[in-house]
N, CA, C and O of each residue as an XYZ file, in Angstrom:
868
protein
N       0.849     -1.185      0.000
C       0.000      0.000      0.000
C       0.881      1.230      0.000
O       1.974      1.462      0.517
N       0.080      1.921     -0.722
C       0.927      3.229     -0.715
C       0.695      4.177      0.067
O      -0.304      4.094      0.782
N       1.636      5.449      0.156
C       1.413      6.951      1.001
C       1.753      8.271      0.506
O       2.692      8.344     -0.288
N       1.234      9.164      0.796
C       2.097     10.591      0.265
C       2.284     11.159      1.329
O       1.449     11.098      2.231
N       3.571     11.916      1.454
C       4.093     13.062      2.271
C       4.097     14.343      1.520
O       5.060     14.582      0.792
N       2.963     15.326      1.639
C       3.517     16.445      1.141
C       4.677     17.332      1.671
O       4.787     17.387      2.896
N       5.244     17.784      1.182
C       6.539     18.773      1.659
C       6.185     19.766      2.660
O       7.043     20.399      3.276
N       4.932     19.912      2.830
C       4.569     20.464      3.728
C       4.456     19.733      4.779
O       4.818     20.393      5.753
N       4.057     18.455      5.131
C       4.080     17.944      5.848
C       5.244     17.299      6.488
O       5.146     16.512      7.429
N       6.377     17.676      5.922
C       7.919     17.062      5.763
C       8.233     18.156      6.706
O       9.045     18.003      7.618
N       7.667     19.136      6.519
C       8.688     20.483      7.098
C       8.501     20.699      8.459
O       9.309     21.309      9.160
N       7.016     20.009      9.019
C       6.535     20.384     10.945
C       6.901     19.228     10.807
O       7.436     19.030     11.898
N       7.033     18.003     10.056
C       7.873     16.874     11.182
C       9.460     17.319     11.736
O       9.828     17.230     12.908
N      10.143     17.728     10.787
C      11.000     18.340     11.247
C      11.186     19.768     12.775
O      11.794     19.930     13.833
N      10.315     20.380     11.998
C      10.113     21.581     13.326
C      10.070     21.219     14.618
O      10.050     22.100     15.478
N      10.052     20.053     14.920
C      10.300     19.023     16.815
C      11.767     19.447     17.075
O      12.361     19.802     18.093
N      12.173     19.263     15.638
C      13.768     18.811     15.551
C      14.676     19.807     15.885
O      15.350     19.855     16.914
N      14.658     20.835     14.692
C      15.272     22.056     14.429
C      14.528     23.342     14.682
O      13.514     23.647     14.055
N      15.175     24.224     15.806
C      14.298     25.454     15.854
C      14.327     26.460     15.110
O      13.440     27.312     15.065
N      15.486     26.454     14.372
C      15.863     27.553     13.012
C      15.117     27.347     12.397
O      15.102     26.184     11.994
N      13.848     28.406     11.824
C      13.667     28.618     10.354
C      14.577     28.535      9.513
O      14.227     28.023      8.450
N      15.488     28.809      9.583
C      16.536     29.048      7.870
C      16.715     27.814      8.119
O      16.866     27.146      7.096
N      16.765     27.133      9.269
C      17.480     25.774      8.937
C      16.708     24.545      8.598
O      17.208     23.509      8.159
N      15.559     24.732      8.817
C      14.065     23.660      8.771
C      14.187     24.337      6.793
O      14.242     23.572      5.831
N      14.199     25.847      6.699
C      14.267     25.808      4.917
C      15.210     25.170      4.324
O      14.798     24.457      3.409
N      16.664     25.149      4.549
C      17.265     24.391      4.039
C      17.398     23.245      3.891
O      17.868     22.749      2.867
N      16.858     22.357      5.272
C      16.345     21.223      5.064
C      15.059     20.822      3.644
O      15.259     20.063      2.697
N      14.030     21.470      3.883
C      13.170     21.181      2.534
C      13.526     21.419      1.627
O      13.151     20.756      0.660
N      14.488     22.554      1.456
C      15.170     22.502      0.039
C      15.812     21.505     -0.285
O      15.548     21.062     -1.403
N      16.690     20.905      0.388
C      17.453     19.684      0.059
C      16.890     18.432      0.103
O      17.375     17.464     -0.483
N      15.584     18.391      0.973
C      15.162     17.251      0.853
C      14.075     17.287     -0.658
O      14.092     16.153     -1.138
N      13.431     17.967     -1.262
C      12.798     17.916     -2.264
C      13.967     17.888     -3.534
O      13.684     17.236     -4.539
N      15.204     18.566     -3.467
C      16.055     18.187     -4.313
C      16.369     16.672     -4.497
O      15.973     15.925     -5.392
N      17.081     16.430     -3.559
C      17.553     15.124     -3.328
C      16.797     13.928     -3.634
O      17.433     12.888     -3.807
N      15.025     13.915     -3.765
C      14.261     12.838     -4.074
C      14.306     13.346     -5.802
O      14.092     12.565     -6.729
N      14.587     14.618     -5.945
C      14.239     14.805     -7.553
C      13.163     15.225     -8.335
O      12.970     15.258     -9.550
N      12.431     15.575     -7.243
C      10.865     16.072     -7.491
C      10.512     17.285     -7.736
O       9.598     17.693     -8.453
N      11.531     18.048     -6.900
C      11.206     19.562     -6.857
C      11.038     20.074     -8.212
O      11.657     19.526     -9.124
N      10.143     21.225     -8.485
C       9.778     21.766     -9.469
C       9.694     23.351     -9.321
O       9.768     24.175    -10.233
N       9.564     23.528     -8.288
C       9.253     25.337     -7.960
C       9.066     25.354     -6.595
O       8.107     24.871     -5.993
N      10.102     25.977     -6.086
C      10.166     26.187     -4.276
C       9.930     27.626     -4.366
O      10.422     28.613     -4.914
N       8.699     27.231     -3.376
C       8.071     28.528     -2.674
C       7.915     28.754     -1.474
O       7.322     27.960     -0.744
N       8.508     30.072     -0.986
C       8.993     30.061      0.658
C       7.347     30.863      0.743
O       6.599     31.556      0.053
N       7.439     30.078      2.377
C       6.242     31.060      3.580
C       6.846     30.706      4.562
O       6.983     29.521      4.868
N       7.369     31.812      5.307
C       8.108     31.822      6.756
C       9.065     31.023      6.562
O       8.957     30.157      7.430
N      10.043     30.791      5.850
C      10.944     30.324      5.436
C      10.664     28.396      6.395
O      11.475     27.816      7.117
N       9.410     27.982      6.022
C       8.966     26.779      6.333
C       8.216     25.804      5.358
O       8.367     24.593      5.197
N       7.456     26.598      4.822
C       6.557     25.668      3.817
C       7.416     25.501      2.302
O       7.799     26.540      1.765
N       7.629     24.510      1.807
C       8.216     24.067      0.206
C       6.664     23.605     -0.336
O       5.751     23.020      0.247
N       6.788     24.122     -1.675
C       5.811     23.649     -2.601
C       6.700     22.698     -3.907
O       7.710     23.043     -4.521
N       6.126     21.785     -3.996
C       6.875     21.095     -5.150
C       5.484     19.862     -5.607
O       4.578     19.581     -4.823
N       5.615     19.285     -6.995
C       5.205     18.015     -7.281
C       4.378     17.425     -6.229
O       4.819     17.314     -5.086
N       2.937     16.954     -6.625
C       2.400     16.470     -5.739
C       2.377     15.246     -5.468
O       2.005     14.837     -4.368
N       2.769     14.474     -6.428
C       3.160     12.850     -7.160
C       4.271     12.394     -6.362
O       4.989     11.553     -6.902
N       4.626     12.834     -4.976
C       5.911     12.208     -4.130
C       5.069     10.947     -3.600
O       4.051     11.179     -2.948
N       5.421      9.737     -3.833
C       4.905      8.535     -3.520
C       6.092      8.092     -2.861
O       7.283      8.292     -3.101
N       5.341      7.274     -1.745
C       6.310      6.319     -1.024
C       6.095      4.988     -1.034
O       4.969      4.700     -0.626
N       6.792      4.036     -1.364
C       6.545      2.645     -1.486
C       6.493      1.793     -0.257
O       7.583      1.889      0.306
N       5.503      0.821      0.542
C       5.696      0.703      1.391
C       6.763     -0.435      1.194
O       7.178     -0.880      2.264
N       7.243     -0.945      0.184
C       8.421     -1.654      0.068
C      10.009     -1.607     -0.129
O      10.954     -2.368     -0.335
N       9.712     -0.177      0.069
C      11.293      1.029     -0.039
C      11.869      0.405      1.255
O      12.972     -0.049      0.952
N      11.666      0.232      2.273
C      12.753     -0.476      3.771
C      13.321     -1.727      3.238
O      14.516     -1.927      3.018
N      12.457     -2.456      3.075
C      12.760     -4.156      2.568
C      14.071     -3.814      1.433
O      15.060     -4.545      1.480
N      14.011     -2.524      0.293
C      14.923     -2.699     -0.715
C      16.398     -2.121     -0.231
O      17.514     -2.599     -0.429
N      16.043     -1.044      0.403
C      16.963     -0.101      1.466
C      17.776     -1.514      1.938
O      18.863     -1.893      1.501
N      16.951     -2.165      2.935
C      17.792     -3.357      3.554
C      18.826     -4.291      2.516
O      20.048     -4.425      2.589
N      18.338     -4.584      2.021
C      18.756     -5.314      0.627
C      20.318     -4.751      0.426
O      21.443     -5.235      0.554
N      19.849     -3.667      0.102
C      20.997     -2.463     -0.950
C      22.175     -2.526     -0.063
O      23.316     -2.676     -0.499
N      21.791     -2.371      1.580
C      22.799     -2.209      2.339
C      23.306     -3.537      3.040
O      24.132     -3.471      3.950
N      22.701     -4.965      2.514
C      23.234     -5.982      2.850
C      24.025     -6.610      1.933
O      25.017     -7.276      2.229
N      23.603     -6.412      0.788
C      24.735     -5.965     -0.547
C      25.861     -5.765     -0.465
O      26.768     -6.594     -0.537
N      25.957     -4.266     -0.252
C      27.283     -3.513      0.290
C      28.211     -3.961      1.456
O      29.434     -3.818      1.458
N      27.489     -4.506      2.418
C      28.054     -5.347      3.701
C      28.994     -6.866      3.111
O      30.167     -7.160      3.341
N      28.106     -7.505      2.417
C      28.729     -8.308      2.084
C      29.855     -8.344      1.172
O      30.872     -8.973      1.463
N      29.729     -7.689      0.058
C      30.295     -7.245     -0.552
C      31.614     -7.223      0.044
O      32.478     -8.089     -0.087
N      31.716     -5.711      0.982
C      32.738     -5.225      1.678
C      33.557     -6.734      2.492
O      34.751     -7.034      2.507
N      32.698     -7.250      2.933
C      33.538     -8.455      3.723
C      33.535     -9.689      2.543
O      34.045    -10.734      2.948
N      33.270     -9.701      1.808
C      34.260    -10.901      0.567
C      34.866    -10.216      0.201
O      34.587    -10.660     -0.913
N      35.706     -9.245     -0.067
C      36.414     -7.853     -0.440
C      37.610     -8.028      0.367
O      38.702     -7.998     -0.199
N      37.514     -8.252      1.945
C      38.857     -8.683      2.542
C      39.666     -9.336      1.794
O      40.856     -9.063      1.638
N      39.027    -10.294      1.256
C      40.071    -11.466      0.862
C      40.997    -11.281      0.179
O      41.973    -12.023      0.070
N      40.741     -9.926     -0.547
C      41.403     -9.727     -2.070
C      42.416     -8.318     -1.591
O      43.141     -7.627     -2.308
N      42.200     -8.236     -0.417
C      42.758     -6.776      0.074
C      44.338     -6.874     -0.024
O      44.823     -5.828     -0.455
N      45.209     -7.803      0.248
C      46.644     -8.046      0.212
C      46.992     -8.197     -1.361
O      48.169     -8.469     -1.597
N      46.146     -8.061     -2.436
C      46.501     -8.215     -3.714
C      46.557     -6.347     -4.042
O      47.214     -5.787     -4.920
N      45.656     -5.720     -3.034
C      45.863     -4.452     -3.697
C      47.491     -4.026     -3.586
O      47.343     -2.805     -3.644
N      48.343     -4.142     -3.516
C      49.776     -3.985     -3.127
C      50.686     -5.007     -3.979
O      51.912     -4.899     -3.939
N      50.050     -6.013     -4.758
C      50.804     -6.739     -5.570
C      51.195     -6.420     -6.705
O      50.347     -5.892     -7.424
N      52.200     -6.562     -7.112
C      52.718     -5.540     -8.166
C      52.891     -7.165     -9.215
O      53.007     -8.271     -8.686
N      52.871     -6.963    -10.551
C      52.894     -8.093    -11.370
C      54.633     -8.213    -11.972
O      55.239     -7.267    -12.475
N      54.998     -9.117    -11.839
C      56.547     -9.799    -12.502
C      56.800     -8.731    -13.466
O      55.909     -8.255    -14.170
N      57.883     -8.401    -13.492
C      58.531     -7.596    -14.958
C      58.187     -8.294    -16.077
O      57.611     -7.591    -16.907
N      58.363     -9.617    -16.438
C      58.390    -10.204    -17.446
C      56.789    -10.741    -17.609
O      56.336    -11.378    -18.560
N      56.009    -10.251    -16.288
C      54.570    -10.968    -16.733
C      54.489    -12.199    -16.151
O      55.432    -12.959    -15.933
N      53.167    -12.399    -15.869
C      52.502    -14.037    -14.910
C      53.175    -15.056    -15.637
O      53.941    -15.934    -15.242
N      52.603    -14.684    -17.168
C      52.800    -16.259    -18.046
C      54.229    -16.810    -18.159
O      54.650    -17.965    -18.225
N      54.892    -15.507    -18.162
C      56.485    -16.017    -18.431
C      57.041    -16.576    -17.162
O      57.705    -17.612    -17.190
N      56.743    -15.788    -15.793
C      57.103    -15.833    -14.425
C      56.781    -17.245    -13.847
O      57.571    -17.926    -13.194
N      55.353    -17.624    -14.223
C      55.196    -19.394    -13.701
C      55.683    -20.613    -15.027
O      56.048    -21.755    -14.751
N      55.608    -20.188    -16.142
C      56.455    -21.007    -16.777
C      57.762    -21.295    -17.122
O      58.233    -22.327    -17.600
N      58.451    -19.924    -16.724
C      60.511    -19.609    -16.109
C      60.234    -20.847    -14.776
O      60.769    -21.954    -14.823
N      59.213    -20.362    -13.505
C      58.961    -21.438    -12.337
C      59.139    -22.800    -12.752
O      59.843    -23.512    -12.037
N      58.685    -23.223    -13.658
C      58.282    -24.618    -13.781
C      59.197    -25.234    -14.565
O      59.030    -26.438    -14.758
N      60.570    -24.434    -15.303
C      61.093    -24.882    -15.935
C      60.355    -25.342    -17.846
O      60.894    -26.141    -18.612
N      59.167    -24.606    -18.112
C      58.514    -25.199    -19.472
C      59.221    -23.987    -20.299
O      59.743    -23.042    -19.708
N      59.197    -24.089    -21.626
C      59.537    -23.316    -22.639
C      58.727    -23.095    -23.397
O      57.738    -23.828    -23.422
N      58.851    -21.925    -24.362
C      57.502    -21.063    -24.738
C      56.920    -22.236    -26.055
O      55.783    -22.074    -26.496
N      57.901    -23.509    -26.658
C      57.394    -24.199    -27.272
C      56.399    -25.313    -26.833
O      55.407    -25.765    -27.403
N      57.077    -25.661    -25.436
C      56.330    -26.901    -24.642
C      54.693    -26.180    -23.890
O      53.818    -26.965    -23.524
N      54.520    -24.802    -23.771
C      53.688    -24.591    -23.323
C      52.459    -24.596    -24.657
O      51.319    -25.059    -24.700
N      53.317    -23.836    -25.691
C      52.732    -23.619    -27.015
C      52.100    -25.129    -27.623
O      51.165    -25.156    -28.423
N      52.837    -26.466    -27.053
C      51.990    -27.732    -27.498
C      51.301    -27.844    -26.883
O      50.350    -28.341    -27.486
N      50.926    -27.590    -25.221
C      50.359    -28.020    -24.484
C      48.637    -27.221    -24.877
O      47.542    -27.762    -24.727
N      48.943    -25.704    -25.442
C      47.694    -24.746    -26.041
C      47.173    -25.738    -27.045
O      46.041    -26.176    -26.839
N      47.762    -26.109    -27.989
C      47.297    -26.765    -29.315
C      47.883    -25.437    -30.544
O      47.600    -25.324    -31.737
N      48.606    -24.738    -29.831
C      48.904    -23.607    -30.495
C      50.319    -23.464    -30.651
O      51.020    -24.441    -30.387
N      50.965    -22.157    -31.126
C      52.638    -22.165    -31.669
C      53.109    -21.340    -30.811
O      52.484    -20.594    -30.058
N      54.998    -21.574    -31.010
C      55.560    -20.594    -30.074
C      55.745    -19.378    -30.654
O      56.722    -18.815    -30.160
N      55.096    -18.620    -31.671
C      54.949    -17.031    -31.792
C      53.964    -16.854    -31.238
O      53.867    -15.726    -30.754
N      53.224    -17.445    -31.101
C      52.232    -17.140    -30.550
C      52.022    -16.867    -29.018
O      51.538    -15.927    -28.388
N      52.479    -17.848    -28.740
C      52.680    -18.021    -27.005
C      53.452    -16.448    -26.935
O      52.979    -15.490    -26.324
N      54.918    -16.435    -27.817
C      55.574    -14.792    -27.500
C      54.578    -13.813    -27.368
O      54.628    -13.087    -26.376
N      53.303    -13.602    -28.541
C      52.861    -12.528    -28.717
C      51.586    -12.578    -27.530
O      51.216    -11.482    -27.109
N      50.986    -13.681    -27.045
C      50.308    -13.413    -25.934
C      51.071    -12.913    -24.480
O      50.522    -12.369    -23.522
N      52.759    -13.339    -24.659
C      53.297    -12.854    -23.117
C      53.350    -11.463    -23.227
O      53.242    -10.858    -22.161
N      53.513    -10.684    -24.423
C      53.935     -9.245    -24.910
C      52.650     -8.894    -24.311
O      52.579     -8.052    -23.416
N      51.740     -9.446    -24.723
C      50.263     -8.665    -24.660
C      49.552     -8.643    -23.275
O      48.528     -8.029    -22.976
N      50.377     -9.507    -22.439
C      49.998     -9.230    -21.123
C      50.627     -7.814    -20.471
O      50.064     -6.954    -19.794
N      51.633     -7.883    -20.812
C      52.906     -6.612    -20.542
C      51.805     -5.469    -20.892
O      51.876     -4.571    -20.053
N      50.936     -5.259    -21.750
C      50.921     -4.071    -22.553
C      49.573     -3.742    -22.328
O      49.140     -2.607    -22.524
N      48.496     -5.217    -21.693
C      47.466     -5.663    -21.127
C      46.505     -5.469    -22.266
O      45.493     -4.771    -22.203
N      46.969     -6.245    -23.461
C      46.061     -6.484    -24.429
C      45.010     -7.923    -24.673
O      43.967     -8.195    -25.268
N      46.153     -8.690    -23.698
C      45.590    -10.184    -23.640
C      44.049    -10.037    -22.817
O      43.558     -9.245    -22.012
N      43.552    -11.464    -23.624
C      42.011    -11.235    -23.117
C      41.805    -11.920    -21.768
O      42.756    -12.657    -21.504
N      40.905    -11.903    -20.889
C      40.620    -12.912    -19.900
C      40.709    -14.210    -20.340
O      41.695    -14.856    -19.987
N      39.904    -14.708    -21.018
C      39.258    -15.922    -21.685
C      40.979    -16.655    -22.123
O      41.019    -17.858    -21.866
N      41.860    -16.272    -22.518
C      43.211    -16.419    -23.370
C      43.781    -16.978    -21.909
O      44.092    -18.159    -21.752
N      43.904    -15.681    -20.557
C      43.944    -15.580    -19.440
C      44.041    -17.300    -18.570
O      44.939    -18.032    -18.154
N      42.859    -17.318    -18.622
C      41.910    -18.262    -17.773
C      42.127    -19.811    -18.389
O      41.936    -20.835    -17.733
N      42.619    -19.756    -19.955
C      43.012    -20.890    -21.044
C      44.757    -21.234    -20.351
O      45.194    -22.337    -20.024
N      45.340    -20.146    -20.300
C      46.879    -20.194    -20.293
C      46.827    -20.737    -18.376
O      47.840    -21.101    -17.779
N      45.990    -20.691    -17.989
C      46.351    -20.614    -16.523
C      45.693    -22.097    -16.081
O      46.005    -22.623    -15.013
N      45.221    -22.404    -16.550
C      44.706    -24.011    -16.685
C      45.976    -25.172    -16.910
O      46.389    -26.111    -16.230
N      46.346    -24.597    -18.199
C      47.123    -25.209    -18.453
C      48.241    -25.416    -17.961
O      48.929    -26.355    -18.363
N      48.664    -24.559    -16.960
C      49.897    -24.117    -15.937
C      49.485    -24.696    -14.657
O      50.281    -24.881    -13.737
N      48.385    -24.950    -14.606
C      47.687    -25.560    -13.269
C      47.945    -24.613    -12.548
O      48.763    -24.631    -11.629
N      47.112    -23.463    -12.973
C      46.988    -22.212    -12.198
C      45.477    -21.864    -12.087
O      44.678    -22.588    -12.680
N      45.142    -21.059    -11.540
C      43.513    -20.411    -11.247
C      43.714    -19.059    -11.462
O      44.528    -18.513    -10.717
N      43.154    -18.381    -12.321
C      42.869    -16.949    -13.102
C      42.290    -16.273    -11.801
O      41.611    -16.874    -10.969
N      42.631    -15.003    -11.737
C      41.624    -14.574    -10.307
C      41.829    -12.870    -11.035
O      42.855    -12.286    -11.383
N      40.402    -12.448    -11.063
C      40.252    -11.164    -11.199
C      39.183    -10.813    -10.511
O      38.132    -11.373    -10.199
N      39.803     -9.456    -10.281
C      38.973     -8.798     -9.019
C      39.155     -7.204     -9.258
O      40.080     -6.703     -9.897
N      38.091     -6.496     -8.618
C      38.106     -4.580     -8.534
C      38.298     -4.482     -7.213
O      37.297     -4.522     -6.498
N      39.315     -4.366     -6.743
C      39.972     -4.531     -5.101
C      39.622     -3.014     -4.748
O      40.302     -2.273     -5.457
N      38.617     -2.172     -3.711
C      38.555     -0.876     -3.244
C      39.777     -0.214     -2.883
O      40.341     -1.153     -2.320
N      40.472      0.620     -2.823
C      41.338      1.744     -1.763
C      41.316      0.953     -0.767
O      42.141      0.147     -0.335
N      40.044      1.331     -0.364
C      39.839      1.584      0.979
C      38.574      0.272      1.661
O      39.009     -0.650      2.351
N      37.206      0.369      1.377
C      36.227     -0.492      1.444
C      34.979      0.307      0.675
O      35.245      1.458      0.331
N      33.951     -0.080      0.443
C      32.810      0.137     -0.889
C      32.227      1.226     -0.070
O      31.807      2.281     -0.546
N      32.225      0.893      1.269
C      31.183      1.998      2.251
C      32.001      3.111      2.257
O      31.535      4.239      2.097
N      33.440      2.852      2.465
C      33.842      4.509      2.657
C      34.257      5.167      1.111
O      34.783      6.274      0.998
N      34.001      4.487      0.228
C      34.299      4.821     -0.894
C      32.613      6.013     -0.976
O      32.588      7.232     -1.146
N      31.597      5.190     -0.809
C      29.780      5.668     -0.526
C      29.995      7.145      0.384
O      29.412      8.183      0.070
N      30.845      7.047      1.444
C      30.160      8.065      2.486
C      31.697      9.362      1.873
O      31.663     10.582      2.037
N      32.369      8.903      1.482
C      33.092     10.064      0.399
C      32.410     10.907     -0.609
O      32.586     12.085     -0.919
N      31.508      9.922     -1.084
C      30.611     10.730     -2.345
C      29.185     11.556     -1.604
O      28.570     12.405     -2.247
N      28.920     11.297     -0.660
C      27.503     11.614      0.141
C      28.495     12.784      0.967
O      27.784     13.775      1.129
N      29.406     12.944      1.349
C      29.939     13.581      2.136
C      29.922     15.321      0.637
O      29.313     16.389      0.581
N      30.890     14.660     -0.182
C      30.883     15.988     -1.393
C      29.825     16.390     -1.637
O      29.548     17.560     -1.370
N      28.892     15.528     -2.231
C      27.443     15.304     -2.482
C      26.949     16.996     -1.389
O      26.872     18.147     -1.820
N      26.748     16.586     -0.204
C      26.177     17.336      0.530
C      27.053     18.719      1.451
O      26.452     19.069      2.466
N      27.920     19.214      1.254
C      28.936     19.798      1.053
C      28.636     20.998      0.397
O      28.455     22.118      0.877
N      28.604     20.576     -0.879
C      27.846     21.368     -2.245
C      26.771     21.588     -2.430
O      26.468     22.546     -3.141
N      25.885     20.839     -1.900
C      24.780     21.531     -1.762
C      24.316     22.627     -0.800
O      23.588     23.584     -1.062
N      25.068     22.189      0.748
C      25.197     23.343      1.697
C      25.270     24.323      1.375
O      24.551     25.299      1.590
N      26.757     24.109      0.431
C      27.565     25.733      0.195
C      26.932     26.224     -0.761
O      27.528     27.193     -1.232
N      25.445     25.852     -1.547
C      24.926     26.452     -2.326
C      23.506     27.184     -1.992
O      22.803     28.060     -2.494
N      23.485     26.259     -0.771
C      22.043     26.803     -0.438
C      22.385     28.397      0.424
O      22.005     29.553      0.241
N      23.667     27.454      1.821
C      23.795     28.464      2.353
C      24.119     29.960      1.630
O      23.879     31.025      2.199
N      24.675     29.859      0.351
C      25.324     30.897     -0.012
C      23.956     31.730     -0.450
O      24.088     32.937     -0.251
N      22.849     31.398     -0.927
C      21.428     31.955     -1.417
C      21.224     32.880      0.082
O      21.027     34.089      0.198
N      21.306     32.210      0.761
C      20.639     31.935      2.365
C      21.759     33.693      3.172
O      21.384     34.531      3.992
N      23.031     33.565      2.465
C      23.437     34.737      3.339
C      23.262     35.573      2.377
O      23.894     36.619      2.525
N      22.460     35.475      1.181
C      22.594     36.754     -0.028
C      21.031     37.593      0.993
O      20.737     38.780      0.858
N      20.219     36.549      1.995
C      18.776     36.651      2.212
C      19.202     37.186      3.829
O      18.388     37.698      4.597
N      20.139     37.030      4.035
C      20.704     37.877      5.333
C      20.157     36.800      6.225
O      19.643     37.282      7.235
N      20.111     35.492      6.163
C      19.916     34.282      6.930
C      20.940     33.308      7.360
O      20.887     32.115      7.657
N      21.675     33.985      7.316
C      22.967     33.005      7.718
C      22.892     31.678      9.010
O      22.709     31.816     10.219
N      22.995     31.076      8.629
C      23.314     29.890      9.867
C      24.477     29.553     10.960
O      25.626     29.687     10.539
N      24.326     29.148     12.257
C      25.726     29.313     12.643
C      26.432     28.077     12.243
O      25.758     27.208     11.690
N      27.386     27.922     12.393
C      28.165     26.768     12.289
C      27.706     25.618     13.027
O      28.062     24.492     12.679
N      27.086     25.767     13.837
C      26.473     24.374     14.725
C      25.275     23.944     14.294
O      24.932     22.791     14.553
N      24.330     24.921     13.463
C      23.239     24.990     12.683
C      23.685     24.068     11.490
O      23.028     23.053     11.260
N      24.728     24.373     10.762
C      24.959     24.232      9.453
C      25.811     22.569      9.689
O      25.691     21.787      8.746
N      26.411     22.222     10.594
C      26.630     21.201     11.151
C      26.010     19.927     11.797
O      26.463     18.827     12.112
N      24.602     20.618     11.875
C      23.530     19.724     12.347
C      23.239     19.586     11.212
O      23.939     18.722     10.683
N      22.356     20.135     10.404
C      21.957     19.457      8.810
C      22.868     19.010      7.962
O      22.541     18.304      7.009
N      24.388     19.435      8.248
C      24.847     18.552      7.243
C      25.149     17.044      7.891
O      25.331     16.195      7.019
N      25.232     16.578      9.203
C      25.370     15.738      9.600
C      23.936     14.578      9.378
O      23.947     13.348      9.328
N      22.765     15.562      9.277
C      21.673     14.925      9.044
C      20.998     14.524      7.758
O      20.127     13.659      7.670
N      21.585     15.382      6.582
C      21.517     14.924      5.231
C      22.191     13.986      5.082
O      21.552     13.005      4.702
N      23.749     13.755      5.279
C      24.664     12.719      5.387
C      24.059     11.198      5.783
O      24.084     10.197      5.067
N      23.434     11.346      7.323
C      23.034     10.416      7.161
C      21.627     10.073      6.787
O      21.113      9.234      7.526
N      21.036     10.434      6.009
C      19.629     10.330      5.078
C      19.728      9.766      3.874
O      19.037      8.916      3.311
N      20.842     10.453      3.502
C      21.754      9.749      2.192
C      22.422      7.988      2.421
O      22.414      7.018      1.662
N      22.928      8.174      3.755
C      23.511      6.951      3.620
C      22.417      5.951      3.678
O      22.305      4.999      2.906
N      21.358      6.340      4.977
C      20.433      5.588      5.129
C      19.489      4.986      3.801
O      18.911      3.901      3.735
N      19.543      6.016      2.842
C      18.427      5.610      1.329
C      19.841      6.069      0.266
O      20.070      7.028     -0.471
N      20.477      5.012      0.595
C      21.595      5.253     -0.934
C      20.683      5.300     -2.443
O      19.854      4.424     -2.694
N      20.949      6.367     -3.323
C      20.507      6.359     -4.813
C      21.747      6.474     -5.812
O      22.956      6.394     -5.592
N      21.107      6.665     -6.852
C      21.984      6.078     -8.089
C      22.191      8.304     -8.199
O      23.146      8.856     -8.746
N      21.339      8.838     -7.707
C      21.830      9.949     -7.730
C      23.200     10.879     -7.081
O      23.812     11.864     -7.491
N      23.288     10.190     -6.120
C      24.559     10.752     -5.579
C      26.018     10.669     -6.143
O      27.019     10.945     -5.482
N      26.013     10.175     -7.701
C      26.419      9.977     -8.338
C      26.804     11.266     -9.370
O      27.864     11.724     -9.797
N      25.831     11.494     -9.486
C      25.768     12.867    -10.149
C      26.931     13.627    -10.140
O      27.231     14.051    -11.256
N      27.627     13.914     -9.299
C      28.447     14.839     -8.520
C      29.621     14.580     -8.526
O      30.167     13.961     -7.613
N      30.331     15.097     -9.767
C      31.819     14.715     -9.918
C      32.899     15.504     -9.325
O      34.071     15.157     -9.475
């Protein structure tokens, strides 16, 4: 079943919260941005937003929320495994040459073992060097070496703090855009003001990750 929140009604749930007017406005400004709805913001007492009346809420948005962020959890922890490879640097001469120099084979004996020739075998070791070789070529040559192909997108850091980097800029920029409207209106916020909503967009964002926070290069 479904629900609507008008933006008006967004803005006295908040008012428990925050006693600033400018700061309950900047909140609705950002929160009608941020869903993507907004169409025309119109101040009264720097409290009421008018926007789109079509803001629907799914009552199955928690269940996907959960999902999204059990995703990312997991994710992040099968992600350990691969974390000591971010620091591995590959052989000068390349995998293929490096475990078959190991094993004592030569670029002809490996080249029978393909069904294939030794220019060939040369021009696939070149092409690792230069990283033209394909996976599939990859995953063929590493069989045959009685090896296991392993590719992976290893994070910096982990997927979440990679997330709360972009939500962090994300909302940053929007501050410094609102606030900057906001002191042209002789409404300035204090720093503990402007510190509370950005701490509270931050986590609104993290809490309902979108494909929008993306936006923001």
């Amino acid at each position: 079943m479904e629900s609507k929140m008008h933006p008006g009604e967004f803005s006295k749930l908040i008012e428990g919260t925050f006693q600033s007017r400018s700061t309950i406005h900047i909140l609705c400004t950002l929160w009608t941005s941020h869903y993507l709805y907004c169409t025309e913001l119109i101040h009264v007492q720097y409290v009421y937003c008018e926007c789109s009346p079509d803001i629907v809420y799914s009552a199955g948005g928690d269940e996907k929320m959960n999902r999204q962020k059990l995703v990312l959890e997991q994710l992040d922890s099968f992600l350990k495994n691969y974390a000591a490879l971010r620091h591995a640097s590959i052989p000068v001469k390349g995998w293929i040459r490096a475990i078959r120099d190991g094993l004592s084979m030569t670029a002809r004996q490996l080249a029978e073992r393909l069904g294939s020739t030794q220019q060939n075998v040369a021009r696939i070791e070149r092409d690792e060097l230069t990283g033209a070789v394909t996976m599939k070529t990859m995953k063929r040559i590493a069989q045959v070496l009685d090896c296991t192909f392993v590719y992976a997108l290893v994070p910096n850091s982990t997927l979440k703090n990679t997330l709360e980097k972009q939500v962090d800029l994300l909302v940053n920029q929007r501050l410094k855009e609102v606030s900057h409207t906001m002191s042209l209106e002789n409404q300035d916020l204090s720093d503990n003001e402007l510190e509370k909503v950005r701490r509270q967009l931050v986590e609104e964002y993290l809490e309902k990750p979108s494909s929008c926070i993306w936006n923001m290069k």
